[in-house]
ZASEKE-873930 format. One record per residue (C-alpha): x, y negated, z negated; residue number from 1. Coordinates in Angstrom, 2 decimals. Layout:
residues N
       x       y       z   n
       X       Y       Z NUM
...
//
This chain:
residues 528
       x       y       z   n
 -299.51  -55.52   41.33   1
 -296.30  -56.89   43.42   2
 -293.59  -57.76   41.51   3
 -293.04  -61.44   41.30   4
 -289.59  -61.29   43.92   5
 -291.63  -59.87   46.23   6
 -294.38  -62.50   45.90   7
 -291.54  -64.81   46.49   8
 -290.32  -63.50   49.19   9
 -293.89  -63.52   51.25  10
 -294.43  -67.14   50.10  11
 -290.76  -67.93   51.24  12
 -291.31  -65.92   54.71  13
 -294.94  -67.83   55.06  14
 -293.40  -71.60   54.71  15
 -290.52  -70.66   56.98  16
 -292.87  -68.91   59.89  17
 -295.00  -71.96   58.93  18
 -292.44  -74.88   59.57  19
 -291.12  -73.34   62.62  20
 -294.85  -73.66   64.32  21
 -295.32  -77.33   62.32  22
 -294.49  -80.21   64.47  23
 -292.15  -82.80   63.76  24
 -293.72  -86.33   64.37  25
 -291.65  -88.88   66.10  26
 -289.61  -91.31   63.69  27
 -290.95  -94.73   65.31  28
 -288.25  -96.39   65.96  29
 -289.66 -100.82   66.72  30
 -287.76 -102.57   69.48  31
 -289.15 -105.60   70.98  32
 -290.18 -103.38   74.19  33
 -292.08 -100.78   72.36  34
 -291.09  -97.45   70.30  35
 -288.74  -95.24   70.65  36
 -288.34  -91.95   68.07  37
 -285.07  -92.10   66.53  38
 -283.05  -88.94   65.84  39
 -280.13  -88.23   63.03  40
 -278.54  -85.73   61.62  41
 -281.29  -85.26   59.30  42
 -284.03  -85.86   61.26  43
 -285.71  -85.44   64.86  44
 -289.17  -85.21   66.41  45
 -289.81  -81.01   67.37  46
 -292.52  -80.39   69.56  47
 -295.31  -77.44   68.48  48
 -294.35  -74.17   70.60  49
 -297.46  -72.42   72.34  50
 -297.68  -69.71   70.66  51
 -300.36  -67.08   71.07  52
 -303.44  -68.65   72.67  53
 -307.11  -67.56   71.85  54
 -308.95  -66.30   75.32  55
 -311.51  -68.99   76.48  56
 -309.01  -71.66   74.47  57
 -306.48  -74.54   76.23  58
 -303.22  -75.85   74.62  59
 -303.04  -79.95   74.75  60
 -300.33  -82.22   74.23  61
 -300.63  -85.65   74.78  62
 -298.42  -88.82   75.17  63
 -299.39  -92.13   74.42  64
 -298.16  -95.55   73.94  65
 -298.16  -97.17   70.61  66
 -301.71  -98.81   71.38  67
 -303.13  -95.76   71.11  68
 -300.97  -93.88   68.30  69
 -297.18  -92.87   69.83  70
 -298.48  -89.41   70.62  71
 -295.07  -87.58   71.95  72
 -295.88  -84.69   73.39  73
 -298.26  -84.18   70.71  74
 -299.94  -80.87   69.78  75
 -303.72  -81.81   69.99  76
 -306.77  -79.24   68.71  77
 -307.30  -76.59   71.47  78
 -309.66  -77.26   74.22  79
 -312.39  -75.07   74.39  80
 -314.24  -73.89   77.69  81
 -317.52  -74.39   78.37  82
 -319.96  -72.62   80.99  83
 -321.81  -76.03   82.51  84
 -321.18  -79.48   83.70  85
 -321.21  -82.20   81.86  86
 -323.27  -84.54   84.41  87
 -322.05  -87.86   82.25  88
 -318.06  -87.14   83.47  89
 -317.83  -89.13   86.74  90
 -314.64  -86.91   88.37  91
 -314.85  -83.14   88.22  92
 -312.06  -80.88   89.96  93
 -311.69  -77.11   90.47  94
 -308.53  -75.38   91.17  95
 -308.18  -73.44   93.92  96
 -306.25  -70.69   93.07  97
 -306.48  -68.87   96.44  98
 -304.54  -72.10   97.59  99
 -300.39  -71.60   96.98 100
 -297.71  -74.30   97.71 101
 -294.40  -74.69   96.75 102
 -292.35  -72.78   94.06 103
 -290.61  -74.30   91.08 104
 -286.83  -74.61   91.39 105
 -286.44  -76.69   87.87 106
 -286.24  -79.96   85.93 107
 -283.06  -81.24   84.62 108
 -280.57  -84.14   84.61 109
 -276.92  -85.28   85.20 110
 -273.54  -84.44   83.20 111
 -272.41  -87.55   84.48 112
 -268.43  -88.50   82.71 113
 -271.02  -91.11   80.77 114
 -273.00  -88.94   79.19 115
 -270.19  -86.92   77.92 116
 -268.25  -89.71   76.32 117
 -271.60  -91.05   75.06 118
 -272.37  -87.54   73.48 119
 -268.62  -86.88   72.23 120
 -269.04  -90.21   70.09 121
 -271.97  -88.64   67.94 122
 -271.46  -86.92   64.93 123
 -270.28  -83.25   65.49 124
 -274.20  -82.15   64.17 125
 -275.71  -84.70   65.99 126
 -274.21  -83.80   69.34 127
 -275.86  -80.48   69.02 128
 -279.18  -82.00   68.49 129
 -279.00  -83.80   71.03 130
 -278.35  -81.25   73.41 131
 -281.32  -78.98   71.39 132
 -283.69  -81.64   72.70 133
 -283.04  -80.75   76.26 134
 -282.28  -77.01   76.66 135
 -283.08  -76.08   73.36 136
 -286.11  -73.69   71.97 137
 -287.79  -76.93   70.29 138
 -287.00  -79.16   72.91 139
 -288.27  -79.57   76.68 140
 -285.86  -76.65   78.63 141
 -284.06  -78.38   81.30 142
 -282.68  -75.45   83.39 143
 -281.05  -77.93   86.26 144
 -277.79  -79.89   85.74 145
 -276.54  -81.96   88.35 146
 -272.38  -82.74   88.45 147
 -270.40  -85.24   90.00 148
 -267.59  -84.24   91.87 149
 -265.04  -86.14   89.87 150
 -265.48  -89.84   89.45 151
 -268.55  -91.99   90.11 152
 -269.91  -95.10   88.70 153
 -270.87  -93.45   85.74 154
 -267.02  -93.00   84.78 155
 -264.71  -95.26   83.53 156
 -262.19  -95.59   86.28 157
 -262.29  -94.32   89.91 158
 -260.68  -90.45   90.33 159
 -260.79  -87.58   92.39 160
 -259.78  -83.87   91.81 161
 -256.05  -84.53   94.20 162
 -254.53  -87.58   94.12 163
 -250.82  -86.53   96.00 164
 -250.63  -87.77   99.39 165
 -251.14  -85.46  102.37 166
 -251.77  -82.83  100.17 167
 -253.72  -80.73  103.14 168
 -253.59  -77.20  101.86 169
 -255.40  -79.05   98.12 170
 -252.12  -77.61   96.16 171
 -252.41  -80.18   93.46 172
 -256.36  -79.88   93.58 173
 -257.31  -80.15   89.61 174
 -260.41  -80.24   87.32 175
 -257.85  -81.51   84.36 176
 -259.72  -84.36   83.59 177
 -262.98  -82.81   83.06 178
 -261.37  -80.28   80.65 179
 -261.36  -82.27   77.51 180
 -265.08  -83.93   77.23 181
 -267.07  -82.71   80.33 182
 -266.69  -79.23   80.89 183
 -267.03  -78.39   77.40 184
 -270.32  -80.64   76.77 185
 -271.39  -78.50   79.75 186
 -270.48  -75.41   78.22 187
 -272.45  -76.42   75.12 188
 -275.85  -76.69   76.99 189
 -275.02  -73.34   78.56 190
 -274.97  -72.01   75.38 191
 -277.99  -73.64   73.77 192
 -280.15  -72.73   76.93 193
 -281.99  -69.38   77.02 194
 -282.61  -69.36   81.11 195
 -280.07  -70.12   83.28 196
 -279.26  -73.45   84.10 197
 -278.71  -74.28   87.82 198
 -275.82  -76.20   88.43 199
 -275.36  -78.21   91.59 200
 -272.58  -80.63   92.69 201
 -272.33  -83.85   94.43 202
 -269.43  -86.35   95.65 203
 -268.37  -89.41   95.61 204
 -265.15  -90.30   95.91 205
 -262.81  -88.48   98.42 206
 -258.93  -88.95   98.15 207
 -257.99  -92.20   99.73 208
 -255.50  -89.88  101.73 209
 -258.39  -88.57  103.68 210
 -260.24  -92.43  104.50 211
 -260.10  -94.07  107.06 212
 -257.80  -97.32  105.53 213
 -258.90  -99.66  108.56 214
 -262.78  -99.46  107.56 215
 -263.80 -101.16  105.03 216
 -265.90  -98.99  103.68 217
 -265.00  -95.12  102.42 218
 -265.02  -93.38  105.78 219
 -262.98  -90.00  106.56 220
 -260.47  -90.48  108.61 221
 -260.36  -88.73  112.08 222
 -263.48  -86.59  113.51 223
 -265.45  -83.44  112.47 224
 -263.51  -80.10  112.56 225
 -260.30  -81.90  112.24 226
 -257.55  -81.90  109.73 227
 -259.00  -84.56  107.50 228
 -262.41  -82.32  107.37 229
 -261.52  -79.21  107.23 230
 -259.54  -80.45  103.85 231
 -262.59  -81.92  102.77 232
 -264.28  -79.24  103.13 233
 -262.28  -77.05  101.16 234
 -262.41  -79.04   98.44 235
 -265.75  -78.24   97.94 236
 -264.96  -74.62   97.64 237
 -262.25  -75.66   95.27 238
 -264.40  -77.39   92.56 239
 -266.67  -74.41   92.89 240
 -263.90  -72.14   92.09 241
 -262.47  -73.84   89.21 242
 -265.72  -74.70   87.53 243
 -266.64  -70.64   87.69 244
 -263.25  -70.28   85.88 245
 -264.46  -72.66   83.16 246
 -267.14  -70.11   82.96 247
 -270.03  -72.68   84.30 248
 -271.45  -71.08   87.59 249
 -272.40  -73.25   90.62 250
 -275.97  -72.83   92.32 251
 -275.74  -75.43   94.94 252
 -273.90  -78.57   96.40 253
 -275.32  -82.03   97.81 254
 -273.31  -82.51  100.85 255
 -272.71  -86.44   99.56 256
 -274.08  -88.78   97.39 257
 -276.05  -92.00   99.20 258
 -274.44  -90.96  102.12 259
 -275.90  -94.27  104.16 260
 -275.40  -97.09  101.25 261
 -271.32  -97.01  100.50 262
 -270.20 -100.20  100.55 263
 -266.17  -99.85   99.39 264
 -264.35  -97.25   99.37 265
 -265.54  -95.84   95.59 266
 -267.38  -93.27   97.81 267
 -267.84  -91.68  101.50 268
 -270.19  -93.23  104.03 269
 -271.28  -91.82  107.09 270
 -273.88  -92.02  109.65 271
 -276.53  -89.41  109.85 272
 -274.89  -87.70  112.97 273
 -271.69  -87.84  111.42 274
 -272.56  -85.95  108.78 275
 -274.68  -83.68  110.55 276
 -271.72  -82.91  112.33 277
 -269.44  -82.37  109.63 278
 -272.07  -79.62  107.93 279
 -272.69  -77.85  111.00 280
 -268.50  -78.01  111.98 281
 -266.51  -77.84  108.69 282
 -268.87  -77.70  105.00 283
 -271.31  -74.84  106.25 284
 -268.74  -72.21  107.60 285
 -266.76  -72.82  104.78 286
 -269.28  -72.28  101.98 287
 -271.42  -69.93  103.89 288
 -267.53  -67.85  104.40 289
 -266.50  -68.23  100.72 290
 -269.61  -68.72   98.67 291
 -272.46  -67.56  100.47 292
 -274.88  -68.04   97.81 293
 -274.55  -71.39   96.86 294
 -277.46  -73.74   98.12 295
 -276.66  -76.05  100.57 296
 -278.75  -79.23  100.02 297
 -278.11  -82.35  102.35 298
 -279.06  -85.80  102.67 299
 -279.12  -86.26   98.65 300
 -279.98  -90.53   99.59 301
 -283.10  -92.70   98.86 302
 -286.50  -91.45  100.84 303
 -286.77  -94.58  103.06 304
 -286.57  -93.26  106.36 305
 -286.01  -89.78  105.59 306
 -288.09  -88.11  107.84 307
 -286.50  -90.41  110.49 308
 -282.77  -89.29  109.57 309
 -283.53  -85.65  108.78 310
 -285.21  -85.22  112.20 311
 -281.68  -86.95  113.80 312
 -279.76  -84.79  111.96 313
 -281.40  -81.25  112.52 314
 -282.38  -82.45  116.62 315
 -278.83  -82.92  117.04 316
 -277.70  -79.56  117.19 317
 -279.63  -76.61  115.98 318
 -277.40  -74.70  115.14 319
 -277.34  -76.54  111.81 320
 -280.25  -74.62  110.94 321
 -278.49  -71.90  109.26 322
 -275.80  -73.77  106.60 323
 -279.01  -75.77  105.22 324
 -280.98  -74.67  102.48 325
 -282.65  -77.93  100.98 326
 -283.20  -81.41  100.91 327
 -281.97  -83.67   98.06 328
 -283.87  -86.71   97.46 329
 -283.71  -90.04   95.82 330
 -286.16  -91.80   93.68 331
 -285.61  -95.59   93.52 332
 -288.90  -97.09   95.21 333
 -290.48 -100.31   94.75 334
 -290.43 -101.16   91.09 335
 -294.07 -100.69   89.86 336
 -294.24  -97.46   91.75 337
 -297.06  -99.07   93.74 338
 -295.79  -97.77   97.50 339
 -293.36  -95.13   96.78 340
 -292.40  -93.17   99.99 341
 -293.96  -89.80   98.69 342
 -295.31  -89.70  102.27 343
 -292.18  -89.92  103.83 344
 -291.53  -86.70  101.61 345
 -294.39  -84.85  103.13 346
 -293.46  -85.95  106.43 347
 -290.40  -83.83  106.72 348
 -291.66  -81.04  104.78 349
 -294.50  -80.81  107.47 350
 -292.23  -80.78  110.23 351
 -289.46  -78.59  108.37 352
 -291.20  -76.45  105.55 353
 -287.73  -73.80  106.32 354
 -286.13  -75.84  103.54 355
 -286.69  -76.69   99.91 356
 -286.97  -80.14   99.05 357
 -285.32  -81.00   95.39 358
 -285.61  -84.84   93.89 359
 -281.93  -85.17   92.53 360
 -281.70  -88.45   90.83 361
 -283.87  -91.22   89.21 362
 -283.73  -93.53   86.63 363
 -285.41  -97.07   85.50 364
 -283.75  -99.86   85.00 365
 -281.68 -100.04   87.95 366
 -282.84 -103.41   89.53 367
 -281.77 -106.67   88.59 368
 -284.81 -108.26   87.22 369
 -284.90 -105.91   84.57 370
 -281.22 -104.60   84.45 371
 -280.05 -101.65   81.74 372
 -281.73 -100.05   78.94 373
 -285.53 -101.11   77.21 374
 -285.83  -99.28   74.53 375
 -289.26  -97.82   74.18 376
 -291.10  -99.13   77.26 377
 -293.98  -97.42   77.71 378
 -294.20  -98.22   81.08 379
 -290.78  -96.33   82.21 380
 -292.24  -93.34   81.16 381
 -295.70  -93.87   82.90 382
 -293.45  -94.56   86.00 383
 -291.55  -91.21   85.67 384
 -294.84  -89.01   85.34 385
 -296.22  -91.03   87.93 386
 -293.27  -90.37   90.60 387
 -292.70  -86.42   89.84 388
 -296.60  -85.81   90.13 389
 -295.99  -87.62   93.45 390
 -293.22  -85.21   94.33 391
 -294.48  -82.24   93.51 392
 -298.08  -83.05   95.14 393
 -296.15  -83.20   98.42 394
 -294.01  -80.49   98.02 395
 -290.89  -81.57   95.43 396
 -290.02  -77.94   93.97 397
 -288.21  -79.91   90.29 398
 -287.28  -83.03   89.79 399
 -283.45  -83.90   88.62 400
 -283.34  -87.28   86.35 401
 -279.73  -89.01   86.19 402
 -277.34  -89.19   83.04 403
 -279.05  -87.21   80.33 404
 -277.60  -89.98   77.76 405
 -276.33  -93.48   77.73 406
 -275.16  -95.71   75.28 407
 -277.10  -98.68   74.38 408
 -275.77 -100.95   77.19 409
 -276.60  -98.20   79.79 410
 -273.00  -96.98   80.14 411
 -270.35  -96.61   80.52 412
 -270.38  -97.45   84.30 413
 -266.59  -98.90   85.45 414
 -268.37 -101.36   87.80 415
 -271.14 -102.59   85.40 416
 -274.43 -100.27   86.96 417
 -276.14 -100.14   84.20 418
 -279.49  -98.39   83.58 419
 -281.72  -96.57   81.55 420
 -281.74  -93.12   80.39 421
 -284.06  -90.73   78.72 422
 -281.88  -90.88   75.82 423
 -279.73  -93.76   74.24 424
 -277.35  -93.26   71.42 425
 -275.71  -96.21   69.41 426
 -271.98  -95.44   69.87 427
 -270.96  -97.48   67.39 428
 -272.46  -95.81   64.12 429
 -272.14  -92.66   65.55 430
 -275.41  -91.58   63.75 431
 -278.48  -92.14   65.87 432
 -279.75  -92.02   68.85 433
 -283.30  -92.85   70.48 434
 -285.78  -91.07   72.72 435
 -287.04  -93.08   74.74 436
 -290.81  -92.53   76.97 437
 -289.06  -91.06   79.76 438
 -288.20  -88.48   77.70 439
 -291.50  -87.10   76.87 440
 -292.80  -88.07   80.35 441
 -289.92  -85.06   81.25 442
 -291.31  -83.02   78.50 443
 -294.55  -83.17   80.06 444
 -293.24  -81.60   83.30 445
 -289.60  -79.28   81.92 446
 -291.42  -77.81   78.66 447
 -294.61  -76.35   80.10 448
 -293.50  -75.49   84.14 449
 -290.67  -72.59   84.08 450
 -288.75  -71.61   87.44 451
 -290.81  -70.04   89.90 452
 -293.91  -71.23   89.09 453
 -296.53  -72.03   92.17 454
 -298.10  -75.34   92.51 455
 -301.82  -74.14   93.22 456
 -304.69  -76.24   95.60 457
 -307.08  -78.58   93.78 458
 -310.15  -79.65   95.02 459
 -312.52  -82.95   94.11 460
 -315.93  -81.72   93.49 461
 -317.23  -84.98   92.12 462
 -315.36  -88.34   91.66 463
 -317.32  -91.71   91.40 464
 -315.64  -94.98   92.85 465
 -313.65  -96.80   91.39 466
 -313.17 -100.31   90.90 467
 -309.10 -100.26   90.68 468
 -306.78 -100.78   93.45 469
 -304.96  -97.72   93.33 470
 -306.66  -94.36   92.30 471
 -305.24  -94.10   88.64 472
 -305.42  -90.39   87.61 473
 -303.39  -87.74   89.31 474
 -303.35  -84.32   88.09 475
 -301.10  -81.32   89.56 476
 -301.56  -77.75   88.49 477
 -299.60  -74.69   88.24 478
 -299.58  -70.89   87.96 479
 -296.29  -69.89   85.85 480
 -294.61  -66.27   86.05 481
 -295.83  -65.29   82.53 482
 -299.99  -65.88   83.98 483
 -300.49  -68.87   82.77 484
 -302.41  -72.43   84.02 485
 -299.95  -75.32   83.43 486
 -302.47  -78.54   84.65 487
 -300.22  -81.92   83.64 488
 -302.56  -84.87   84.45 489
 -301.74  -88.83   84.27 490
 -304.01  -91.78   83.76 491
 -301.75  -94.77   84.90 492
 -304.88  -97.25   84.32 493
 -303.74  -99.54   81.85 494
 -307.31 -100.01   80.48 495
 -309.71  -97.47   81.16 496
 -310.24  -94.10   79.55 497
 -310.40  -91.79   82.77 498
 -312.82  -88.77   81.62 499
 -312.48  -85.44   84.08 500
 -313.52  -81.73   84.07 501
 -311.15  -79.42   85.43 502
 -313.38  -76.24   86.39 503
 -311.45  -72.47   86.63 504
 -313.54  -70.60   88.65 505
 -312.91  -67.73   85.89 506
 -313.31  -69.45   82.69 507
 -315.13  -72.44   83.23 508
 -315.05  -76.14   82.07 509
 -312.42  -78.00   80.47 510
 -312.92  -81.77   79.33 511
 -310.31  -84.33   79.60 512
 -310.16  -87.82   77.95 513
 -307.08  -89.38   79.29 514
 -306.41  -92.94   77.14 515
 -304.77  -95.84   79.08 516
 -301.34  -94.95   80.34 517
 -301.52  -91.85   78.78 518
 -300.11  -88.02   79.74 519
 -301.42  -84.78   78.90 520
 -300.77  -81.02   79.56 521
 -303.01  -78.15   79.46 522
 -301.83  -74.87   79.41 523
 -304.40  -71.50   78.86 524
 -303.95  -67.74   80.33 525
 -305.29  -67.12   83.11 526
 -308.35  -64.39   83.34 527
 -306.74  -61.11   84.61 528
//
């Protein structure tokens, strides 16, 4: 008979092994828009790992609104396979794994100054938590992170990296004030992470020093391969260099943010040819001289008429070819999603499929109507799954969202921008913050599709009509390094159950009941 320590011991080893495998449930958190799950320094939602999945057997989490429950990326009973058709499911599909598309780059979202100061005024514990719930083991691994090159609207005053006049040869060029907050949040997500996160930079702001001072809006002064843009250039080079000092690696740059929508001089504005010109003249033999393998993605602006612009800009001169790797692209759409420019996506990637394509900012709450945060709308998060099953159906290879936090006013943002973001902390206790629907529309997509996974063909082998305007279940599916089937599917009907069988050639059937504006994700191994 084991001595009673050692019985201890087991039972101890049993509950911990047990807890770390026991979900969480979300703390439902009421706000007049719907629920958020609220996180302190004693408490926050977990989501089940996979763990070791029976052959013939599919993982399911769900998301749901609070009609049906507040599933959060909820851990539902395994779905089984099953050899025949169920003749009473009106939309069967079979993927076609003989079909391969597009390969994952990642999911992520923005170190914006905002989210650092938001994030710095939490609790020392609940910082870290926060950060756990994106690159964390428990939470949904982000592996992008997008950073502003110096200030944007999402500071709290207007900088850039040299301020001294005519300072050509970037002698006073300085990261200083990103050293305090920034850099090290940045350094703490590095450390939680266990993949590599791919960092990528974008601009603003240039020095005033290098605008044009007669145009009112922010314009570089002079023409491509002068003075002014070979300085410019360099400066890109420079904030690559001293963010690898800090230890924090860059993967890529966006050659400028919304390019075709500045306004004032709190950013750059060009037209499409002048900016073609200035990658193919000054930005792509510099990086491609001094840091060869960091990505080149251009256009980094809102899809309307990107097909139109990127044609302009690659037509021009050919020779641009070789300093671009990808396109960054926008979000913002209509508001209800209802004609986004998805097509406008697959456009370009038709006519250019040399380059990735790589979504690189989004958020809700960004038009007037409905300015700032709403915390707990369902429909913000339907809207997010909605928008990166859209992308990656026409060849996205990720999806970046914006500021990873904001405070509860959608800040800070020096000229009043507010929006929403996955997460919003309360700043002024210090001691909570919430997750909103966005968050686990993310999860749905970051947790379950790891880099360099292949988006795989699907085909329709039965689908009855419908009576809604817009087809209202969209379903994507995957084939991940490790052999596994990642299917995430969306019902964006607000009243209908959609019911579907997904059929692998291999295994067989799987049944789906997708509830109203719900979200689900199936992962199972693949038969070798």
């Amino acid at each position: 008979m084991l001595p009673y320590s050692t019985i201890y011991i087991f039972i101890f080893v049993f509950v911990w092994i047990d807890h770390l495998n026991t979900q969480l449930p979300c703390d439902i958190a009421k706000f007049p828009h719907g629920h958020a799950c609220q996180c302190t320094d004693d408490y926050c939602d977990t989501i089940t790992p996979l763990g070791t999945l029976p052959f013939g057997q599919a993982a399911l989490y769900e998301s749901t609104s609070e009609n049906a429950g507040t599933h959060r990326l909820t851990r539902l009973t395994n779905l089984s396979f099953r050899k025949e058709i169920d003749p009473n499911i009106s939309t069967v599909i079979q993927i076609n794994d003989k079909t391969k598309y597009q390969t994952i780059i990642g999911f992520g979202g923005a170190f914006t100054d905002a989210s650092s100061i938001v994030a710095h005024g939490l609790s020392v514990n609940l910082q870290k938590i926060l950060l756990a719930q994106y690159f964390g083991e428990q939470g949904i691994n982000y592996n992008i992170g997008r950073i502003p090159m110096a200030g944007c609207d999402f500071s709290t005053y207007t900088y850039t990296y040299d301020s001294v006049a005519n300072d050509f040869e970037l002698q006073y060029f300085s990261i200083e004030m990103d050293l305090s907050i920034k850099i090290p949040f940045i350094q703490s997500a590095i450390t939680m992470s266990n993949e590599t996160i791919y960092f990528f930079g974008s601009p603003w702001n240039g020095p005033d020093w290098l605008k044009n001072q007669s145009n009112p809006v922010g314009t570089l002064n002079g023409v491509p391969g002068d003075k002014y843009h070979k300085t410019w250039a360099r400066y890109f080079s420079k904030f690559i260099e001293a963010y690898e000092a800090e230890g924090i690696s860059i993967w890529g740059i966006t050659t400028q943010n919304e390019y075709s929508q500045v306004k004032d001089f709190d950013g750059l504005f060009y037209t499409t040819e002048q900016l073609a010109d200035f990658i193919r003249i000054d930005l792509g033999p510099e990086l491609r001289s001094k840091h060869p393998s960091v990505k080149i993605m251009t256009y980094d602006d809102d899809m309307v008429l990107l097909f139109l612009k990127i044609d302009r800009m690659i037509q021009r001169n050919r020779t641009i070819d070789q300093y671009i790797d990808g396109i960054a692209v926008h979000w913002y759409a209509t508001e209800d999603m209802t004609f986004p420019d998805f097509y406008e996506l697959f456009l370009t990637k038709l006519e250019y499929p040399e380059f990735f394509y790589l979504p690189t900012e989004a958020c809700e709450g960004y038009m007037k109507i409905n300015k700032g945060p709403r915390l707990g709308m369902w429909k913000r998060g339907i809207h997010y799954a909605l928008s990166i099953i859209g992308d990656l159906l026409v060849g996205a290879s990720g999806w970046t969202d914006w500021n990873i936090v904001l405070d509860l006013q959608g800040g800070p943002n020096h000229i009043r921008n507010f929006v929403d973001s996955p997460i919003i902390a309360n700043t002024s206790s210090g001691t909570v913050f919430y997750k909103n629907p966005m968050y686990y529309a993310m999860g749905h997509f970051s947790k379950f599709i790891p880099r360099n996974s292949i988006r795989l063909g699907m085909k329709v082998l039965k689908q009855e009509k419908q009576h809604a305007r817009i087809e209202p279940l969209k379903i994507v599916s995957f084939l991940t390094p490790m052999k596994q089937m990642v299917i995430v599917a969306l019902n964006h009907d607000r009243i209908t159950t959609q019911s579907v069988q997904i059929l692998d050639s291999n295994q067989g059937y799987l049944t789906l009941a997708l509830l109203p504006e719900s979200i689900q994700t199936i992962v199972y191994d693949v038969a070798l």
